[in-house]
N, C-alpha and C positions, 0 to 999 in steps of 0.2 A: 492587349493591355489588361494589367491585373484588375481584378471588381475592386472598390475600396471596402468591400469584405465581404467574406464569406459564413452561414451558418453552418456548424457541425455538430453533433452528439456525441457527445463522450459517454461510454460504458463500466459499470466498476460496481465489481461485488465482492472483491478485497477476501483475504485471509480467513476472515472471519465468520463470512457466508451466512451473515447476517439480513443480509437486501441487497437489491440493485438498486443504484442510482446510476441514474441518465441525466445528465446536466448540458442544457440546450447552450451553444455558446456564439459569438459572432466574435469572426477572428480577422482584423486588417490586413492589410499587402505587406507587414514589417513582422507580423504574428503577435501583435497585440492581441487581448483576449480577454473577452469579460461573459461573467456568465447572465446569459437571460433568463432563465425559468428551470426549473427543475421537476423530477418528482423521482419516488422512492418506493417500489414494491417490494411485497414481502418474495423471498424462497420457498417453496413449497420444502413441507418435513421431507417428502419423500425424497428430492432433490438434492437437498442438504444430506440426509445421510447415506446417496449415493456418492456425493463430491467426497466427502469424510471419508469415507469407506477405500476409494479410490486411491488415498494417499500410500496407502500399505500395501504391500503386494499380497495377492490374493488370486483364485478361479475367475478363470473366463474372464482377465481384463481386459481383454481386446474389445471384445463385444459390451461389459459393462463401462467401458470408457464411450466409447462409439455411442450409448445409449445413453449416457450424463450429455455429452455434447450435443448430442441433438433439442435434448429437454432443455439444457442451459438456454442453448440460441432460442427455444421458442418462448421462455420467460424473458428473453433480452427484447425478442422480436414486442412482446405482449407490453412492455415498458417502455419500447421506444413510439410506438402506435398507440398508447394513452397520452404520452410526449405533444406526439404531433397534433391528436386530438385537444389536448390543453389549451395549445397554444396556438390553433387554426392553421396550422401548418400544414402542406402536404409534401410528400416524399419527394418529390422535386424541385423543394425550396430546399433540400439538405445536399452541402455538398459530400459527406461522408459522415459514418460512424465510424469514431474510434473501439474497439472492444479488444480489451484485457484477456478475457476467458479467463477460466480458473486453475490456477497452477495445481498440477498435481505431481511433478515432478520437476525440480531444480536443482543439477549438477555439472554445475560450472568447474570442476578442482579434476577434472579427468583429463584434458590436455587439448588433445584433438579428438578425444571419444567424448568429450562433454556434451551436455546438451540439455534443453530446459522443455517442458512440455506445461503448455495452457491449454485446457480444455474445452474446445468449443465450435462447431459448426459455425465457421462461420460463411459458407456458403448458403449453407441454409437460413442465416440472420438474409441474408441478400437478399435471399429469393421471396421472403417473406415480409422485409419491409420495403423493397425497392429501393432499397439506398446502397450505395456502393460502403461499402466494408473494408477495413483497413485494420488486422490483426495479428498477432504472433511478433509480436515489435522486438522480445529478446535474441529470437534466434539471430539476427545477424549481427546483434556485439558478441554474442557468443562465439561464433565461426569466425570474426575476427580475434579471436582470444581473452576476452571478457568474459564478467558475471553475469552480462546483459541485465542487471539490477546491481544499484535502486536505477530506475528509469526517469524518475520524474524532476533531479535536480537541473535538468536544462530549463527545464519550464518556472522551476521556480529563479533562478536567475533573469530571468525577461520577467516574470508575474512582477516580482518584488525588490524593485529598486530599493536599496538605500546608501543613504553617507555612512551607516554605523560599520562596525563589526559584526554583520548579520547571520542567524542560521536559523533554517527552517525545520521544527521537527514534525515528521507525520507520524501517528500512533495510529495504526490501523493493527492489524494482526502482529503484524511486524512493524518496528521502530524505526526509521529510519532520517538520516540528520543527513541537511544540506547546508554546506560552509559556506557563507560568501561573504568572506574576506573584502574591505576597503581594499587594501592594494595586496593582489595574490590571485593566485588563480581560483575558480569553485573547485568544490569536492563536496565528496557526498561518500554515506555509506549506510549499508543495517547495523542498527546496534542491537539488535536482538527480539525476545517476543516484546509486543506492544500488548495487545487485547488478546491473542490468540492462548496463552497458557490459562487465564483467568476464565474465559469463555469456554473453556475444554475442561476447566473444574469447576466451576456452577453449573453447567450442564451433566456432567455427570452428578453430580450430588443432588441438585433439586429440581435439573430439567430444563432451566432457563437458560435463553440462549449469550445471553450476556451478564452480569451486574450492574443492572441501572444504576448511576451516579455513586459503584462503589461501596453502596451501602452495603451489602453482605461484608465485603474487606474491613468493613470496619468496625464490625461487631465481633475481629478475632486480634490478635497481637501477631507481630510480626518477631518470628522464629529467628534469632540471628545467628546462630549457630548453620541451621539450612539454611537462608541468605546467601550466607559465604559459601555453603559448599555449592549451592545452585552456580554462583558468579565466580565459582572456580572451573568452571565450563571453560575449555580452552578456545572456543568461538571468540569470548570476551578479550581476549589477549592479541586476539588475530592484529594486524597490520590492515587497514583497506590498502588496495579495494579487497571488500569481502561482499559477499551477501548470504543469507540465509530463509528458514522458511519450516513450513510444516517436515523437511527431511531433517531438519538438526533439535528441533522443538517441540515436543505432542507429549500426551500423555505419559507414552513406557519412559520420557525421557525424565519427565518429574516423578513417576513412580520410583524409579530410580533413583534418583536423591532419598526419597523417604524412605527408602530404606523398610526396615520392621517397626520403627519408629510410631508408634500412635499420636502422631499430634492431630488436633481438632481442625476439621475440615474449615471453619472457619480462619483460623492461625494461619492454614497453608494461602487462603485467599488471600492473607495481608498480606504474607509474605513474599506471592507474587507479584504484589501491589508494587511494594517495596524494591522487588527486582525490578520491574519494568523500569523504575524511577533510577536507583541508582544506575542501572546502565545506560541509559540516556544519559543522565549527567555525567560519571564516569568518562564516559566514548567522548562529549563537549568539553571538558577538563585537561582528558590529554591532547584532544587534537585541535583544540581551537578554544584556550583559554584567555583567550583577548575577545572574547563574544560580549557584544552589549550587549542584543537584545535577542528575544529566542520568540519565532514566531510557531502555533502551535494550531496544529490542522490534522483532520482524521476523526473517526468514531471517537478515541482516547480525549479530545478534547470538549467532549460534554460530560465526561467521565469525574465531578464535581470533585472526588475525594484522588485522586489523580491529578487533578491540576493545584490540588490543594498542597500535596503533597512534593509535586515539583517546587512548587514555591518554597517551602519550608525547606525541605533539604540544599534549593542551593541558594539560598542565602548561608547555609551553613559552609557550604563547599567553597561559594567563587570569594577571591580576593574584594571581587567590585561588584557594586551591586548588577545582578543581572536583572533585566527587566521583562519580563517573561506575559506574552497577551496571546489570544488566538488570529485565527485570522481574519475575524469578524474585526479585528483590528484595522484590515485593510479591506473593507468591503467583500469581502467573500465567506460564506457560510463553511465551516470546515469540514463539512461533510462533504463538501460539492467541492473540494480542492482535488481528490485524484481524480475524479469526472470528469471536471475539465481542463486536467495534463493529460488524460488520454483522447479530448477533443484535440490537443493541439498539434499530438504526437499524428492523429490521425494527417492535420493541417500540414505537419512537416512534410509527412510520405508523400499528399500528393501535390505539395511544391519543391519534390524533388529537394530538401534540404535535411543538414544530416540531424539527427537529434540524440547520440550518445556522448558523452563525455569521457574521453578517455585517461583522463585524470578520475573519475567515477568508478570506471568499471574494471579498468585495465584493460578495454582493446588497445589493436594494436594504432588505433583513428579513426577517426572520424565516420561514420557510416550510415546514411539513408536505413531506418529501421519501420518492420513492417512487411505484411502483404497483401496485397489487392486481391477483393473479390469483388468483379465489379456486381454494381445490380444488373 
């Protein structure tokens, strides 16, 4: 007979490889899930511009991927064993980690050559915190004919009941909206960069790994000429399912727009602002313009001049007022929302239940995602 629940960890260091968060969660016999405790270490520089580095093809990737994965897992290991310490837990009170690892390659548009790569020992997370490991969760919407992303719209339809016209948007590196329609099926999809083009130009210009609360965006004007030609990107037009990532988004790709152009580094931070925004609302307009209420989770939601700026444009946009809060709206910090979708994801694999949406991704069904390394 089932426990009336179980603890697990969920793992997440997102797009933007900004930190790891480990979000402790206890999850019921129906996969209810509420988060207990959390905490949030930093990346090491060296780490971080190993993972970056990684995205690009370059010398000796075999062996410098092999060397990020081991260092990843031992920064997951070193977060999840302060976790436990937090919270007087020992490794035998957990029934699994969920862990992400860090995508460094995502090609879903190849047929049956597709394939998606997260980087991460996670045998070695095993071996080193004693808890069984539950990772690489796209590959198998993939090999059913999916994007194997976004992943986390199942969770958000159990996390977040409502009567309305609901959708959940996550702004991590990448953007990504989950429909859920009063009477219809869910859907979900990426609508493109979230934090990941704005963090990849303050970092280069002044070294920071983010713009806290936007404030650099705001000290430049937003270029509407490059606006449009940025969101004439044929990604934006795609049909879901889609998904995206560091292979369609980085650097050479906004180099690229600018062209020979001299505009002020500042101007271009608006105007990534600006893009993140309109495609979010864009993406919510065509595909689900009957949305009351838009709940808002991810690093992007403490992003002050970001959520400022959601607000003001779609009041411009929707017909009815959209009502737009985080997810501190419903009890949960929005940081700690993909932490614990991949607590629960871990929860599905080892209750044997499926957790893709094939209305989501475009497999061909339903499918168990995930692989076990036990401790």
């Amino acid at each position: 007979m089932n426990k009336p629940h179980s603890l697990y960890i969920g793992l997440m260091s997102g797009t933007s490889l900004d930190g790891i968060d480990a979000v402790l969660a206890k999850i019921g016999s129906n996969g209810e899930t509420s988060a207990l405790d959390a905490i949030s270490t930093p990346i090491s520089p060296d780490l971080r511009k190993a993972l970056f580095e990684l995205q690009s093809p370059g010398p000796n990737e075999l062996h410098r991927e092999k060397q990020a994965g081991n260092a990843l897992a031992l920064a997951y290991a070193n977060t999840v064993n302060q976790l436990l310490k937090k919270t007087n837990l020992k490794a035998s009170d957990i029934a699994a980690i969920g862990a992400h690892g860090q995508t460094i390659r995502h090609q879903p548009h190849l047929g049956d050559m597709a394939y998606t790569h997260q980087t991460l020992n996670a045998a070695l997370l095993a071996e080193k915190t004693g808890i069984d490991v539950i990772a690489d969760f796209r590959s198998r919407d993939i090999a059913a004919g999916g994007h194997g992303a976004p992943l986390v719209p199942a969770f958000h339809a159990q996390q977040f009941p409502s009567s309305e016209n609901l959708a959940i948007l996550n702004i991590g590196g990448i953007a990504n909206l989950t429909l859920l329609p009063q009477d219809g099926e869910v859907s979900g999809f990426d609508c493109g960069p979230g934090n990941m083009l704005m963090d990849a130009w303050i970092h280069e210009h002044q070294g920071n790994t983010f713009d806290k609360n936007g404030e650099w965006a705001l000290q430049g004007s937003a270029n509407e000429l490059l606006l449009m030609k940025m969101l004439a990107d044929p990604y934006f037009a795609k049909t879901p399912p889609k998904s995206t990532g560091r292979d369609d988004f980085h650097l050479a790709w906004l180099q690229e727009k600018l062209g020979d152009e001299n505009y002020l580094a500042e101007d271009v931070q608006a105007t990534l602002l600006h893009l993140t925004v309109d495609s979010i609302l864009k993406s919510l307009l065509r595909h689900a313009p009957q949305t009351q209420k838009l709940i808002v989770c991810g690093g992007g939601a403490k992003n002050i001049a970001l959520m400022n700026l959601l607000h003001t444009k779609a009041q411009l946009l929707f017909k009815y007022p959209l009502e737009i809060s985080t997810s501190d709206s419903a009890g949960i910090d929005p940081q700690l929302v993909e932490g614990l979708a991949f607590a629960w994801l871990a929860w599905a694999h080892k209750e044997k239940r499926p957790a893709n949406l094939p209305a989501v991704t475009g497999a061909k069904g339903l499918r168990i995602l995930g692989a076990c390394y036990p401790a």
